[in-house]
C-alpha positions in Angstrom: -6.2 28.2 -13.5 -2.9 30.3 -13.8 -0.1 28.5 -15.5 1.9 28.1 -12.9 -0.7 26.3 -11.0 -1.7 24.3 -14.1 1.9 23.6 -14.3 2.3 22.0 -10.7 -0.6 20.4 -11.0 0.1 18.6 -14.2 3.8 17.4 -12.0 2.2 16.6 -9.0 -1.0 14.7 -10.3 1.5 12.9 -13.0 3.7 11.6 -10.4 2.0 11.3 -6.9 -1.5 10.3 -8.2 -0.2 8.0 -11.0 2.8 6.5 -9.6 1.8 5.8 -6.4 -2.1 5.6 -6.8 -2.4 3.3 -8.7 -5.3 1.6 -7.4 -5.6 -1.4 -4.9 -8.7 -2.6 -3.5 -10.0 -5.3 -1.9 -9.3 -7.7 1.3 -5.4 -8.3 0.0 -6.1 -11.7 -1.9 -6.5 -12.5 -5.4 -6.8 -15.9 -6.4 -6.8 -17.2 -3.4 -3.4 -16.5 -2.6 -3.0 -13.6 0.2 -0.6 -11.0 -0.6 0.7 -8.1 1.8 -2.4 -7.1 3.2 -1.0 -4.2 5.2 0.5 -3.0 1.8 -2.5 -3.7 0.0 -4.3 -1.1 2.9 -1.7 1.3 2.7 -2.3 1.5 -1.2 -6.0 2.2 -0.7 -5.5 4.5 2.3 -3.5 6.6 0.1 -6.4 6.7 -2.9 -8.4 7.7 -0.4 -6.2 10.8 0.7 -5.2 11.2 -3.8 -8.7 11.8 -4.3 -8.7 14.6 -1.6 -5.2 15.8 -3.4 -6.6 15.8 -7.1 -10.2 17.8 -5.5 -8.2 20.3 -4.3 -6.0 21.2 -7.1 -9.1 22.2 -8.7 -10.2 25.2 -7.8 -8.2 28.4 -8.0 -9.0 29.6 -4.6 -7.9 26.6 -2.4 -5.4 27.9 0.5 -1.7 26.5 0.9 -3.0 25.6 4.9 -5.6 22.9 2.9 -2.6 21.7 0.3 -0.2 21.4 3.5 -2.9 18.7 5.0 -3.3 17.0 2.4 0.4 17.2 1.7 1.5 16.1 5.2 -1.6 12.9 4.6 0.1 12.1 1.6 3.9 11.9 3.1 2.2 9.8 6.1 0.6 7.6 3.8 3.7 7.0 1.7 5.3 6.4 4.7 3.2 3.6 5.7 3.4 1.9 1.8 7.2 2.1 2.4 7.0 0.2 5.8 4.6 -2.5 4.3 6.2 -2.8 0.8 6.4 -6.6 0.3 10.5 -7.3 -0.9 10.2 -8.3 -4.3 9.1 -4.7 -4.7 10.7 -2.9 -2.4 13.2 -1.4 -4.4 10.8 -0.3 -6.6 8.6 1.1 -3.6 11.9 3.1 -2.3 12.1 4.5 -5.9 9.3 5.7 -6.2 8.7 7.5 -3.0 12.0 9.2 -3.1 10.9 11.0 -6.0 7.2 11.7 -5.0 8.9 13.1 -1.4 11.3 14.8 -3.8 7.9 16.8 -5.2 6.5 17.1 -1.8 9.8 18.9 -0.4 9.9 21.1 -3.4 6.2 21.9 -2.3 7.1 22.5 1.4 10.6 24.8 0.0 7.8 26.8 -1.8 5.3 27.0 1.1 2.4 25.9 -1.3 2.9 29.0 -3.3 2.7 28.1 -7.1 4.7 30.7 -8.4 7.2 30.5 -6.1 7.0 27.0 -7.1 7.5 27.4 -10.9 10.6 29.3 -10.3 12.6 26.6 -7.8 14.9 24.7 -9.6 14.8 22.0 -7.6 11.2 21.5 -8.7 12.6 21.7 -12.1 14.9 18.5 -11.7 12.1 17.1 -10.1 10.0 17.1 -12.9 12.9 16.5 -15.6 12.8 13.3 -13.4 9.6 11.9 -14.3 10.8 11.3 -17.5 13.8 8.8 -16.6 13.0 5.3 -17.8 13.9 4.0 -14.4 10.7 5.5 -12.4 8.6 4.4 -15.4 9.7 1.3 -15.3 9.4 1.0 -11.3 5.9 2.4 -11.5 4.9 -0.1 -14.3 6.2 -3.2 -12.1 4.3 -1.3 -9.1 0.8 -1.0 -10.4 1.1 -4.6 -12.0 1.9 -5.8 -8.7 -0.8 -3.7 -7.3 -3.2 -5.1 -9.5 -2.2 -8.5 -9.2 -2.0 -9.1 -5.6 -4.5 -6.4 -4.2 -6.8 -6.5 -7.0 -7.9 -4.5 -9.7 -8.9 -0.5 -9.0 -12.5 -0.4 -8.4 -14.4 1.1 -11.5 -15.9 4.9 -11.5 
């Protein structure tokens, strides 16, 4: 894998993959209680198009047509977590998908290039991003509302 591929995909897999997918399953309750079931689907519609995303950054040979798919199911499915975010995390949600659209424009400005990619600066703030303390802390309260109200990500 070239380095500026390996590079991307380290960025887009740390933020998109672990930030937003972070794994809800289930019917939307847990302990009985029910919880935002059309959040709760929108979670695990989006694992469902994550796993698609991490397949594909795999090989070396995958076309920028198959990452702009995926890419397009992945802003669609944010989308859909953003309408159904529950409010006590909502800020959080917004967040969090500002930043992962932030990585998906700087994907889009490159047209799936990877070297063209490496070289945008705007990718570059993007990923000096991940880093902040506020994201980290939105995606912590995230997946432990995930986990507590959709339920826990099913095992591998």
């Amino acid at each position: 894998m070239s380095t500026a591929r390996h590079t991307c995909r380290r960025a887009f897999v740390t933020l998109v993959f672990t930030t937003l997918g972070i794994g809800c399953s289930g019917d939307g309750e847990r302990d009985g209680g029910p919880a935002s079931g059309d959040f709760c689907a929108a979670m695990a519609a989006f694992e469902a198009v994550q796993a698609e995303g991490d397949a594909l950054f795999a090989p070396d040979d995958a076309a920028p047509d198959e990452f702009r798919e995926v890419f397009d199911r992945f802003s669609t499915a944010i989308d859909a977590i953003v309408a159904s975010a529950p409010d006590e995390i909502d800020s959080d949600v917004q967040l969090v998908a500002g930043t992962t659209r932030q990585l998906i424009d700087a994907f889009e400005r490159a047209d799936y290039d990877f070297v063209v990619l490496a070289t945008d600066p705007q990718y570059a703030e993007v990923l000096a991003s991940l880093d902040d303390d506020r994201i980290t802390e939105a995606n912590d309260r995230l997946a432990l509302y995930v986990r507590d109200q959709c339920g826990p990500a099913p095992e591998s």
